[in-house]
mmCIF file as gemmi writes it, N, C-alpha and C atoms, coordinates in Angstrom:
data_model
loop_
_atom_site.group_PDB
_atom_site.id
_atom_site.type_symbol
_atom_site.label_atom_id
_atom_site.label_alt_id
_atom_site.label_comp_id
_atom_site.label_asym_id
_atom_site.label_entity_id
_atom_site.label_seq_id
_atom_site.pdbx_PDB_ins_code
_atom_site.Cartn_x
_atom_site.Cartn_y
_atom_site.Cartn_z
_atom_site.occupancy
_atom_site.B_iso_or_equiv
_atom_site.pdbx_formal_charge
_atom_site.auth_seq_id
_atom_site.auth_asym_id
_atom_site.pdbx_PDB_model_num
ATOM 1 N N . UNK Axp A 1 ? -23.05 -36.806 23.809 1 0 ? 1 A 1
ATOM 2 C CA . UNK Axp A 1 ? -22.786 -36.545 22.409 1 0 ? 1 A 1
ATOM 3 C C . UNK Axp A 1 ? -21.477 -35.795 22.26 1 0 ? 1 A 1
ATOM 4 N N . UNK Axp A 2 ? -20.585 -35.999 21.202 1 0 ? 2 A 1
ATOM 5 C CA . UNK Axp A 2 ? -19.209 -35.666 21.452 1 0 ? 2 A 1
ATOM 6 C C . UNK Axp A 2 ? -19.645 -34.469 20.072 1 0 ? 2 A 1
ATOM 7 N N . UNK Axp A 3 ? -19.267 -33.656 20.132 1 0 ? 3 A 1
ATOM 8 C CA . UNK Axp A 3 ? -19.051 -32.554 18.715 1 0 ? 3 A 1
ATOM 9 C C . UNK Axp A 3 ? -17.935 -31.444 18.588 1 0 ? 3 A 1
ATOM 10 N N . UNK Axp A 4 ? -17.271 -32.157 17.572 1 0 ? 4 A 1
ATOM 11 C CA . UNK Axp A 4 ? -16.181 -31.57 17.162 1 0 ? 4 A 1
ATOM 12 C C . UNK Axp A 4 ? -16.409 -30.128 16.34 1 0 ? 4 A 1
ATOM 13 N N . UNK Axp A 5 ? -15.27 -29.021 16.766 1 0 ? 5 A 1
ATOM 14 C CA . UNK Axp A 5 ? -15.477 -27.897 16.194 1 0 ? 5 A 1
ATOM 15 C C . UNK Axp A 5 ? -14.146 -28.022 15.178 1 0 ? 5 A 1
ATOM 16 N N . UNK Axp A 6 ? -14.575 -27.226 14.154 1 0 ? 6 A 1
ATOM 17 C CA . UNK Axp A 6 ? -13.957 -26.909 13.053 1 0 ? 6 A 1
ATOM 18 C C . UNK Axp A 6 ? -13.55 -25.955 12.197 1 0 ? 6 A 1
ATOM 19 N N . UNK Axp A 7 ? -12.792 -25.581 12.16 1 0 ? 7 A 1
ATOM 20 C CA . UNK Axp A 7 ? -12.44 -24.068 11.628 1 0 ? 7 A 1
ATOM 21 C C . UNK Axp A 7 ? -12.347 -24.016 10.455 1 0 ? 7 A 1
ATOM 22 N N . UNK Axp A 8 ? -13.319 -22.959 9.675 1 0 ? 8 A 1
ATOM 23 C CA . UNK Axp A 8 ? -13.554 -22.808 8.064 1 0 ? 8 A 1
ATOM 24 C C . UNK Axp A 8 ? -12.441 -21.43 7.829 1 0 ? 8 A 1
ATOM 25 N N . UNK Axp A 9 ? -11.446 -22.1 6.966 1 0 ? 9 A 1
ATOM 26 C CA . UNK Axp A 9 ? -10.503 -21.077 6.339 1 0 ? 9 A 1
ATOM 27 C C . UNK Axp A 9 ? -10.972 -19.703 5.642 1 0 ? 9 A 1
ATOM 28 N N . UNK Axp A 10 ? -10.635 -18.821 5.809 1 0 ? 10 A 1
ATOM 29 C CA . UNK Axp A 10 ? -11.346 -16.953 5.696 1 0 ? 10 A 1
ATOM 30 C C . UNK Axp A 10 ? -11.566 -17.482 3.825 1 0 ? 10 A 1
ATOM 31 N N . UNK Axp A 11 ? -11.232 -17.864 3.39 1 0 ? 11 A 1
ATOM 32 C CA . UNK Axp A 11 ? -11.722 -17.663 1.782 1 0 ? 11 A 1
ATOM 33 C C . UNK Axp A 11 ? -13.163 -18.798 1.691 1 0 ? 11 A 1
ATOM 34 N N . UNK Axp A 12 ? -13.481 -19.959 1.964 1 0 ? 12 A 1
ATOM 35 C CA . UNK Axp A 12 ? -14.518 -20.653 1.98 1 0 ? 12 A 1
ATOM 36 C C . UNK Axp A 12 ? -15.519 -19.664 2.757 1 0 ? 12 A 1
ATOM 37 N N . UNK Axp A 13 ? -15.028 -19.453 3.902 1 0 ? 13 A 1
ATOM 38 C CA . UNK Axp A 13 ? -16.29 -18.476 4.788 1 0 ? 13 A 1
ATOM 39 C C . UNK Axp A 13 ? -16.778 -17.343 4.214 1 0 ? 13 A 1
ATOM 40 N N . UNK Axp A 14 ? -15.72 -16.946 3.253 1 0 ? 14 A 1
ATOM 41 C CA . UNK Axp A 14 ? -16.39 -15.713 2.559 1 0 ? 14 A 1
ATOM 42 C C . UNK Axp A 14 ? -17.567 -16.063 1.316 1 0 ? 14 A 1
ATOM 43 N N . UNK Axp A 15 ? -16.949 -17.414 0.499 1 0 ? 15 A 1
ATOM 44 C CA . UNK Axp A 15 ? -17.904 -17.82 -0.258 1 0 ? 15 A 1
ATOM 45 C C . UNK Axp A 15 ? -19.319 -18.294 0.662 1 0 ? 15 A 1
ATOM 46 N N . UNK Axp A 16 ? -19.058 -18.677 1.684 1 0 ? 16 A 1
ATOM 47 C CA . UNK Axp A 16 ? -20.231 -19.454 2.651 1 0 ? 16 A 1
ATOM 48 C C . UNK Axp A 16 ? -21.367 -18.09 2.476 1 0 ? 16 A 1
ATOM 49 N N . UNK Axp A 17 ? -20.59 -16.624 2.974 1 0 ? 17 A 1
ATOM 50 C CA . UNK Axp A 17 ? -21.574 -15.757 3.179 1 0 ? 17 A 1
ATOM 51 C C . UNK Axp A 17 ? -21.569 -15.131 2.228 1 0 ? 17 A 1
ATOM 52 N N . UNK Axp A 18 ? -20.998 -15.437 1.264 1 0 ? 18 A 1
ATOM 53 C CA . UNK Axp A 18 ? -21.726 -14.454 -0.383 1 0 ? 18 A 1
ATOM 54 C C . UNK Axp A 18 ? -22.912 -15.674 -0.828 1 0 ? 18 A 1
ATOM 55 N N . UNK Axp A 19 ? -23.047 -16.852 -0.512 1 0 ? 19 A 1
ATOM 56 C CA . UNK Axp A 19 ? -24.093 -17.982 -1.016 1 0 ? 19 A 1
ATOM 57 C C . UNK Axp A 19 ? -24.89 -17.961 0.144 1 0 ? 19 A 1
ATOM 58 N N . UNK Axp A 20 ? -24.839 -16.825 1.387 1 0 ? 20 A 1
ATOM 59 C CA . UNK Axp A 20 ? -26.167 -17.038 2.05 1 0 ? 20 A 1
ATOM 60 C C . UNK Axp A 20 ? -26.545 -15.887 1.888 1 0 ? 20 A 1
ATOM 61 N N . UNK Axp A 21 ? -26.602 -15.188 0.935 1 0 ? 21 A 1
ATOM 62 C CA . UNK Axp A 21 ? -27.212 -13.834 -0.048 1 0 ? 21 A 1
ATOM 63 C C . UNK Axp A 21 ? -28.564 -14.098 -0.905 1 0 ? 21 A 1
ATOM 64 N N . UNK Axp A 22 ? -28.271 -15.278 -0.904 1 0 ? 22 A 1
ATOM 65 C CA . UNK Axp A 22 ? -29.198 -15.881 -2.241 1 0 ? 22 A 1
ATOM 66 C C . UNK Axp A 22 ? -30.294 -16.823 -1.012 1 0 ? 22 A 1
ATOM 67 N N . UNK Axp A 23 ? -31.612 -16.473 -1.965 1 0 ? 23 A 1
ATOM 68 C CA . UNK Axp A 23 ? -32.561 -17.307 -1.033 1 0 ? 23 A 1
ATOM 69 C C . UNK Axp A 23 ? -32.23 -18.904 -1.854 1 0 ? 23 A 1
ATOM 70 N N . UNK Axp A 24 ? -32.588 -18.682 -2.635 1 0 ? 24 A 1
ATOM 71 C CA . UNK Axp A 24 ? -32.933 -20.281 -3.518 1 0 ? 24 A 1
ATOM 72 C C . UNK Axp A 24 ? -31.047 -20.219 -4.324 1 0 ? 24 A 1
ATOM 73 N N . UNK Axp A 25 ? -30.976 -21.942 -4.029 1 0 ? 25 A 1
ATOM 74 C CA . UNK Axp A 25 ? -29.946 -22.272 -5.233 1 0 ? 25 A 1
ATOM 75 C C . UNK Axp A 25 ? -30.152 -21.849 -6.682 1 0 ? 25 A 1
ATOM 76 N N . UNK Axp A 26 ? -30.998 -21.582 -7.153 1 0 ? 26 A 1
ATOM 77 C CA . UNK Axp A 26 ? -31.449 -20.918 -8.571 1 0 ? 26 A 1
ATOM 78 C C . UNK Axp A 26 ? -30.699 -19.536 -8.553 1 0 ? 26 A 1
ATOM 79 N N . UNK Axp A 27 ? -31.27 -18.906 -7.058 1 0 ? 27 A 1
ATOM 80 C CA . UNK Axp A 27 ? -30.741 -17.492 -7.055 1 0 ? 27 A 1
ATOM 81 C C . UNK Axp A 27 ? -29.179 -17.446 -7.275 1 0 ? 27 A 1
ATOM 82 N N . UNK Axp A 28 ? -29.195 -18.642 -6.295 1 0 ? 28 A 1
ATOM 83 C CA . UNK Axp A 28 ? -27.002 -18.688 -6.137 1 0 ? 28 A 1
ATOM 84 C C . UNK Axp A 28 ? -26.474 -18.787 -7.799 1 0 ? 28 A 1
ATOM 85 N N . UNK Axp A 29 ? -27.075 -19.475 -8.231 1 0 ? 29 A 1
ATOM 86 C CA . UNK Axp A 29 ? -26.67 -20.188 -9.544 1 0 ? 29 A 1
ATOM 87 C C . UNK Axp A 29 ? -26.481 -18.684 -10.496 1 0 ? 29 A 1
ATOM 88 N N . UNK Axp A 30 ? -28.041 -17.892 -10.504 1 0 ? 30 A 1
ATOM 89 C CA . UNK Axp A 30 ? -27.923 -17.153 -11.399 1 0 ? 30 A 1
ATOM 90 C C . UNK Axp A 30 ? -27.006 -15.479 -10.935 1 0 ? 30 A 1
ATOM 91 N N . UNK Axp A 31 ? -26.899 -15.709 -9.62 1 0 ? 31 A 1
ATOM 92 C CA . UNK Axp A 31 ? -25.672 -14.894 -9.033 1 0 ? 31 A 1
ATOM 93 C C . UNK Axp A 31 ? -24.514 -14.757 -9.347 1 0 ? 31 A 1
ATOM 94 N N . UNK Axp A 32 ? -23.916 -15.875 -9.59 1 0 ? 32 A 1
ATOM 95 C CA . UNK Axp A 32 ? -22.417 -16.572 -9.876 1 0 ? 32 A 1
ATOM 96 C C . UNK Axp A 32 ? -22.416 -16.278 -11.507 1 0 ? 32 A 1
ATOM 97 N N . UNK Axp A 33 ? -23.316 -16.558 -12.425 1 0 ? 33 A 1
ATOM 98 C CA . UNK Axp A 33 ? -23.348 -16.586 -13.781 1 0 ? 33 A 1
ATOM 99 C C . UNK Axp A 33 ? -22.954 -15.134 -14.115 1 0 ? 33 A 1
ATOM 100 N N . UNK Axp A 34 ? -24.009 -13.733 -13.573 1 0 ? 34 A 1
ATOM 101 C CA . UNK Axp A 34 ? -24.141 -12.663 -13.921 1 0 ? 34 A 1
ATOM 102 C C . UNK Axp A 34 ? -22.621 -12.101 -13.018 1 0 ? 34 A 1
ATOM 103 N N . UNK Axp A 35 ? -22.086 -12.806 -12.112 1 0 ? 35 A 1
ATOM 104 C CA . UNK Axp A 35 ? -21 -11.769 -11.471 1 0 ? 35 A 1
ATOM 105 C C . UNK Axp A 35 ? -19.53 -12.098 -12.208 1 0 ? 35 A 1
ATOM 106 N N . UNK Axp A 36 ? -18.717 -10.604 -12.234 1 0 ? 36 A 1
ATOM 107 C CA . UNK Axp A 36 ? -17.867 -11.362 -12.556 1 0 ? 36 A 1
ATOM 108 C C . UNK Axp A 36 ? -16.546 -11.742 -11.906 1 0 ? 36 A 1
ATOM 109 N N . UNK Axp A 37 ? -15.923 -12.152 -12.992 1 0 ? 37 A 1
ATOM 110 C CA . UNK Axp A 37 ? -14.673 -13.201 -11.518 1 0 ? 37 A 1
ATOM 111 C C . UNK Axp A 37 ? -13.622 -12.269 -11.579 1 0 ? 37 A 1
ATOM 112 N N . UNK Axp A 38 ? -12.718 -11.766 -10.475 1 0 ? 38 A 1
ATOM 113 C CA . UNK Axp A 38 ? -11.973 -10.994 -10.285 1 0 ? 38 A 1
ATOM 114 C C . UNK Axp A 38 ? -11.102 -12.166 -9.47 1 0 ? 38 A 1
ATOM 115 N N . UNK Axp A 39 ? -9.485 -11.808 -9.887 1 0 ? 39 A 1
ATOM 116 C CA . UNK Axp A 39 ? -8.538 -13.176 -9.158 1 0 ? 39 A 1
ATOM 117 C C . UNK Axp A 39 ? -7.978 -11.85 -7.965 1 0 ? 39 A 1
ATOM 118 N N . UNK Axp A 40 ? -8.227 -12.994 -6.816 1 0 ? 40 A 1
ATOM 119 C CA . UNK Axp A 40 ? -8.349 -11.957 -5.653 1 0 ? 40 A 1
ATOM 120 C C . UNK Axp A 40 ? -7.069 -12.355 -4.909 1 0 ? 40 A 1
ATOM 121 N N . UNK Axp A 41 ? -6.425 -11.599 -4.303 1 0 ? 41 A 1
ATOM 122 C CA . UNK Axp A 41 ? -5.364 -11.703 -3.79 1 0 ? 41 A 1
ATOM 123 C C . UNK Axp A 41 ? -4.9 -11.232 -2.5 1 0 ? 41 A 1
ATOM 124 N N . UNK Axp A 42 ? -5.091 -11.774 -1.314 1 0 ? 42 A 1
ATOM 125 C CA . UNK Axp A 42 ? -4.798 -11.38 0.007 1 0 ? 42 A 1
ATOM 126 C C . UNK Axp A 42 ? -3.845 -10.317 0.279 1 0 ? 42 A 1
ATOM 127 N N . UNK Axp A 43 ? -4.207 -9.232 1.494 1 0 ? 43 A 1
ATOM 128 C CA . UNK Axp A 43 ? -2.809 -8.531 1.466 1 0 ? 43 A 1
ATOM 129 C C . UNK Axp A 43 ? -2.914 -8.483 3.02 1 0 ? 43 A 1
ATOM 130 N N . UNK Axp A 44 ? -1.666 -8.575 2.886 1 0 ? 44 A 1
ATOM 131 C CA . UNK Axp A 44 ? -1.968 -8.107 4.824 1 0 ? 44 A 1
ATOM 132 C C . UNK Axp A 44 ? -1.108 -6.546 5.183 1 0 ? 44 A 1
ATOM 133 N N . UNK Axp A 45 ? -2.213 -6.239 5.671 1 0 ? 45 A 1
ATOM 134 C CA . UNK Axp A 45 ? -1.937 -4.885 6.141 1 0 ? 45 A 1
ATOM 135 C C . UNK Axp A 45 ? -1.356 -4.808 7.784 1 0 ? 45 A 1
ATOM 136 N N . UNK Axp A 46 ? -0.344 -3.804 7.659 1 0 ? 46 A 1
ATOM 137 C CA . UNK Axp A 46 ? -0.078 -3.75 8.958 1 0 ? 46 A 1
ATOM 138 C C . UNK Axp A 46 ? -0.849 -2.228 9.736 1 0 ? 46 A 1
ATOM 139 N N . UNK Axp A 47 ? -1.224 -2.103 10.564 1 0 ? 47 A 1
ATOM 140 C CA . UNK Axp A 47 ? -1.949 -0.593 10.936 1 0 ? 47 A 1
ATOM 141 C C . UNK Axp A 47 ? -1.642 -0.914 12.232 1 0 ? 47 A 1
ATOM 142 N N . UNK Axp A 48 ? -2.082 0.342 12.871 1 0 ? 48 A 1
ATOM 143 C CA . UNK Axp A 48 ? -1.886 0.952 14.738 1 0 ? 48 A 1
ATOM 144 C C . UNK Axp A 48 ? -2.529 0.072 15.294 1 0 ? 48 A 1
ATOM 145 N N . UNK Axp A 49 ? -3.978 -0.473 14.559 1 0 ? 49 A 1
ATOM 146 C CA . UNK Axp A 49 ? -4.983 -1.398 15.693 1 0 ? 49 A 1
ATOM 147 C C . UNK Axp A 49 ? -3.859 -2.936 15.375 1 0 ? 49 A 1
ATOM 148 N N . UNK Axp A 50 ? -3.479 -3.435 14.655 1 0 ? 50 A 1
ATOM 149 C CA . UNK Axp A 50 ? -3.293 -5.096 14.104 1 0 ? 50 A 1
ATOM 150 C C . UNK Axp A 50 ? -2.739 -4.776 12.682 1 0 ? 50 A 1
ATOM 151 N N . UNK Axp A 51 ? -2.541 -6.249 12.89 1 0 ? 51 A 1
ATOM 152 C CA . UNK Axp A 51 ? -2.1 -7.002 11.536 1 0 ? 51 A 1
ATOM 153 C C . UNK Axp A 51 ? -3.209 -7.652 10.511 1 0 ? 51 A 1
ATOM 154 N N . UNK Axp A 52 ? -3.69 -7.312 9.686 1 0 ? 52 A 1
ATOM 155 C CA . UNK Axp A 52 ? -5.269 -7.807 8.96 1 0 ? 52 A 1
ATOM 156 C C . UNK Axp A 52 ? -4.37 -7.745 7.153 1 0 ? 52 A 1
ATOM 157 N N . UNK Axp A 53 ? -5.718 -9.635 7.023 1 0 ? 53 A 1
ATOM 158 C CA . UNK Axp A 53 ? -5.833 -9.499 5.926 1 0 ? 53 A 1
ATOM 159 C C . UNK Axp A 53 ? -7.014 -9.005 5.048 1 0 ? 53 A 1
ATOM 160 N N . UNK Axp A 54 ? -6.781 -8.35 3.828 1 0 ? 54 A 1
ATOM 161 C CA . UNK Axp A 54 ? -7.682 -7.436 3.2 1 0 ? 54 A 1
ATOM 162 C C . UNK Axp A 54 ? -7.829 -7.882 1.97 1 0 ? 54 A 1
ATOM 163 N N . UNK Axp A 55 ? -8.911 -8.195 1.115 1 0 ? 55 A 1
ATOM 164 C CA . UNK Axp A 55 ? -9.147 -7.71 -0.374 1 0 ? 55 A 1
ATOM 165 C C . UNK Axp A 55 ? -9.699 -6.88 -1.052 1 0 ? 55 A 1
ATOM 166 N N . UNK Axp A 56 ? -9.63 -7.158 -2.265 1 0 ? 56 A 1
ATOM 167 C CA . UNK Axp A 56 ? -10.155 -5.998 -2.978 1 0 ? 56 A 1
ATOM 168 C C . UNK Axp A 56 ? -11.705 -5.974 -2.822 1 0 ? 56 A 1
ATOM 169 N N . UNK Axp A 57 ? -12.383 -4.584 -2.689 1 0 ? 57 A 1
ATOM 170 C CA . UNK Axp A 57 ? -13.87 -4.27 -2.888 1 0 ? 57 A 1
ATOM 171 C C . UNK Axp A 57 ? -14.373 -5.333 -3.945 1 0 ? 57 A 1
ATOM 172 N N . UNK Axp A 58 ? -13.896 -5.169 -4.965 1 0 ? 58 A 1
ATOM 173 C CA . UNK Axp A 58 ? -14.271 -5.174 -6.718 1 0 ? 58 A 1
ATOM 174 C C . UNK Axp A 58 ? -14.152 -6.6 -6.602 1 0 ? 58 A 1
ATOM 175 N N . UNK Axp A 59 ? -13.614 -7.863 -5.252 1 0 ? 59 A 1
ATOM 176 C CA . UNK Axp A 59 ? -14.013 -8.966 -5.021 1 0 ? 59 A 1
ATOM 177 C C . UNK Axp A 59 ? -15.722 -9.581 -5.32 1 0 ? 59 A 1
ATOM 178 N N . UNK Axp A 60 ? -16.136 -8.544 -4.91 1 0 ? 60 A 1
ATOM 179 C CA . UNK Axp A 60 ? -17.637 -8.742 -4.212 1 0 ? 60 A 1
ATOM 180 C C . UNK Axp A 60 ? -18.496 -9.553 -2.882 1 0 ? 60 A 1
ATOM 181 N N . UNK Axp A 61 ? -16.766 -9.713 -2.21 1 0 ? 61 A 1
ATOM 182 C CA . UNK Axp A 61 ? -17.49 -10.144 -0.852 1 0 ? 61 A 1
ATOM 183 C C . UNK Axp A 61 ? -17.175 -8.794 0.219 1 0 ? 61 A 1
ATOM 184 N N . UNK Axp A 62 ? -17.716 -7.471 -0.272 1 0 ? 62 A 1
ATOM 185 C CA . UNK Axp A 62 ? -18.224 -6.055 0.638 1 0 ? 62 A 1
ATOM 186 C C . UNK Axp A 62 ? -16.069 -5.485 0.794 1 0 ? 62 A 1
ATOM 187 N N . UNK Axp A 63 ? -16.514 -5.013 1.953 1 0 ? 63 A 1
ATOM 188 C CA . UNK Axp A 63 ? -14.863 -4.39 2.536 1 0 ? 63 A 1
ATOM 189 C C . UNK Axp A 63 ? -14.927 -5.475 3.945 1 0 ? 63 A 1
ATOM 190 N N . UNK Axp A 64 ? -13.742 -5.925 3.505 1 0 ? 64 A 1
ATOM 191 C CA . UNK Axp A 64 ? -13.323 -7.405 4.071 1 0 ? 64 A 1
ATOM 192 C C . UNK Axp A 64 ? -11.693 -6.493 4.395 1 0 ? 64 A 1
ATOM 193 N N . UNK Axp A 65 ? -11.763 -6.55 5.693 1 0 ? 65 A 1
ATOM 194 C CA . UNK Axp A 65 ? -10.429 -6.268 6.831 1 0 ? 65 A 1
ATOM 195 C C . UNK Axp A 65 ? -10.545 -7.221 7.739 1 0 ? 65 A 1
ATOM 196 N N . UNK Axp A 66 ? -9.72 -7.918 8.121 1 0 ? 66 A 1
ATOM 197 C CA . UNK Axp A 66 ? -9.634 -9.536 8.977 1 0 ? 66 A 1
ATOM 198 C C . UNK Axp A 66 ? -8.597 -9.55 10.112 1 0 ? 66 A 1
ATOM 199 N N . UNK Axp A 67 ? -8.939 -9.151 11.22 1 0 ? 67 A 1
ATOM 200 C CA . UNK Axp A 67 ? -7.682 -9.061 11.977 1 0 ? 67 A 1
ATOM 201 C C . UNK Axp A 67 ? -6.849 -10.94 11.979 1 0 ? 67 A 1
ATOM 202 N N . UNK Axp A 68 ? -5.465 -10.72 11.762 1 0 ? 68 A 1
ATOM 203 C CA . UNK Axp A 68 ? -4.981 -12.059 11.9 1 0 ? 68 A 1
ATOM 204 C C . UNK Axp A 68 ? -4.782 -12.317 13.218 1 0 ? 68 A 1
ATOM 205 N N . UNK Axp A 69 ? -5.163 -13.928 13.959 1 0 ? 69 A 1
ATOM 206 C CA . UNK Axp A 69 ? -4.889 -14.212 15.114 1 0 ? 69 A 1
ATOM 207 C C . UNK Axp A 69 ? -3.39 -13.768 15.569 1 0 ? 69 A 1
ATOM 208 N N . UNK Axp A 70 ? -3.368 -13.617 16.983 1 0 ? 70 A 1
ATOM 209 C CA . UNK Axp A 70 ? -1.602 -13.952 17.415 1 0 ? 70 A 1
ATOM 210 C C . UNK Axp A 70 ? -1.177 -15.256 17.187 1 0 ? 70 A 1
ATOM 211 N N . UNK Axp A 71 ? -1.686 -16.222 17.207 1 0 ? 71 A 1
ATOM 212 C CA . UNK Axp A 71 ? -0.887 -17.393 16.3 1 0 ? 71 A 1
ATOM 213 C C . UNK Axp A 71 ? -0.069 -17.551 15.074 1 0 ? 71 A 1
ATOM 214 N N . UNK Axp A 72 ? -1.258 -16.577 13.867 1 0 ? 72 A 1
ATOM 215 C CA . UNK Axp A 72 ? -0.858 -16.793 12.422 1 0 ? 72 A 1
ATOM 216 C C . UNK Axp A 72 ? 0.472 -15.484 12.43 1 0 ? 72 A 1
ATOM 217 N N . UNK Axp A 73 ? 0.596 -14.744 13.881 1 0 ? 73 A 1
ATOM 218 C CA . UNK Axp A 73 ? 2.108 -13.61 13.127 1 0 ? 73 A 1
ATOM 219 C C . UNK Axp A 73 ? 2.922 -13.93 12.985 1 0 ? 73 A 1
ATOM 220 N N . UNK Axp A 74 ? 3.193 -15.094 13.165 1 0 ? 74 A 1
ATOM 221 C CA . UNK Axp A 74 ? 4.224 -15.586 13.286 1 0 ? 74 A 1
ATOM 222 C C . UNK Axp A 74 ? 4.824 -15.695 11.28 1 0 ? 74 A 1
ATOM 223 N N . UNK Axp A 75 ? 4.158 -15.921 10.542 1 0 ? 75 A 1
ATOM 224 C CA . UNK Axp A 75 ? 4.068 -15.66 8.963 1 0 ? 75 A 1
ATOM 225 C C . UNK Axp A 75 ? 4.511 -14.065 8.544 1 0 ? 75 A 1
ATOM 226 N N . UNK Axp A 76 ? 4.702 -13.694 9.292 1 0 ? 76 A 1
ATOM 227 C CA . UNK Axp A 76 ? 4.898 -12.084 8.668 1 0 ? 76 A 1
ATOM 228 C C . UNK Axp A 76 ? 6.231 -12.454 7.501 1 0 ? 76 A 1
């Protein structure tokens, strides 16, 4: 059996694990209705440990610090 791996971009994965919060799609549904939408905007921080991207709390996916691979520094 051949199975290909696939890499889910940091903003889908975050929605992936704010929608596995919710037991039932009802729950997801009435989650999304009552929250509200904040336009979120990546920052990348530089610090002593790495290079990480960060958003805001007031997102509602928790405190999100993301170390960036050594591949992606190349974007600085």
């Amino acid at each position: 059996m051949f199975v290909k791996k696939r890499t889910i971009i940091f903003p889908t994965r975050l929605n992936l694990e704010k929608l596995n919060q919710s037991k039932t799609v009802a729950e997801a549904i009435n989650n999304a209705k009552n929250s509200n939408i904040v336009k979120v905007t990546p920052l990348i921080e530089k610090l002593d440990e790495g290079i990480f991207i960060t958003i805001p709390k007031e997102a509602g996916y928790g405190e999100i610090k993301e170390a960036i691979s050594p591949q992606r520094r190349s974007i600085e």
